[in-house]
N, C-alpha and C positions, 0 to 999 in steps of 0.2 A: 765311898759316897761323899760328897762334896757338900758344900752348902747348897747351892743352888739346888740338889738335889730334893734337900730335907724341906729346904723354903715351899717347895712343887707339892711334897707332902701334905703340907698344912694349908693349901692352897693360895698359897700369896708367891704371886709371881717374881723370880730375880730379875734385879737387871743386869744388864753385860757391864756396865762402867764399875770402875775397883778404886779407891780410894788409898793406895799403897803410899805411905812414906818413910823408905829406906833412911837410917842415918838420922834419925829426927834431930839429935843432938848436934847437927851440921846445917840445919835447916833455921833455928831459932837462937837468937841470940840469948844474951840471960835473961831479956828481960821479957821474952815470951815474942820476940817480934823476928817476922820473917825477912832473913837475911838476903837473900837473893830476888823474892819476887815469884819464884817456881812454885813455892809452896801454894801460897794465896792463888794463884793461876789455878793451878788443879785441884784445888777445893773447890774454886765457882763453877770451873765446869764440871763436877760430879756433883754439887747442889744445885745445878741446872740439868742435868740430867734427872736426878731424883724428882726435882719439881714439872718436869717434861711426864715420867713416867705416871707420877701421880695425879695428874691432872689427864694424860690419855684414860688412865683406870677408871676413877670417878666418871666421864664421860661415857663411857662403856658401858658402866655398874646402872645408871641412869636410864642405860637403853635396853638395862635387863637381859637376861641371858637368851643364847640364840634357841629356838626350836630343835 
């Protein structure tokens, strides 16, 4: 069983986007700042995903559950 699974449980829907960063220590330099530019990339778009998702839900939750 997976997260996603356990998330369905408790009823709070996952979403597909994954926030993975392999190698962190290759990622940032010492002094916490992103060396390449990749990091920062894929953090906006998984907190533009997260704010996409949470702004469909609320919309939804608003129009009440279906019959």
């Amino acid at each position: 069983m997976d997260l996603g699974d356990i998330l369905g449980i408790f009823g709070m829907p996952p979403m597909p986007g994954v926030l993975s960063i392999p190698a962190i220590h290759e990622k940032l330099d010492e002094k916490g700042n992103d060396t390449g530019g990749a990091l920062t990339q894929s953090t906006n778009k998984f907190i533009n995903e997260l704010i996409w998702y949470a702004e469909a839900l609320k919309d939804k939750r608003q129009q009440g559950l279906p019959a």
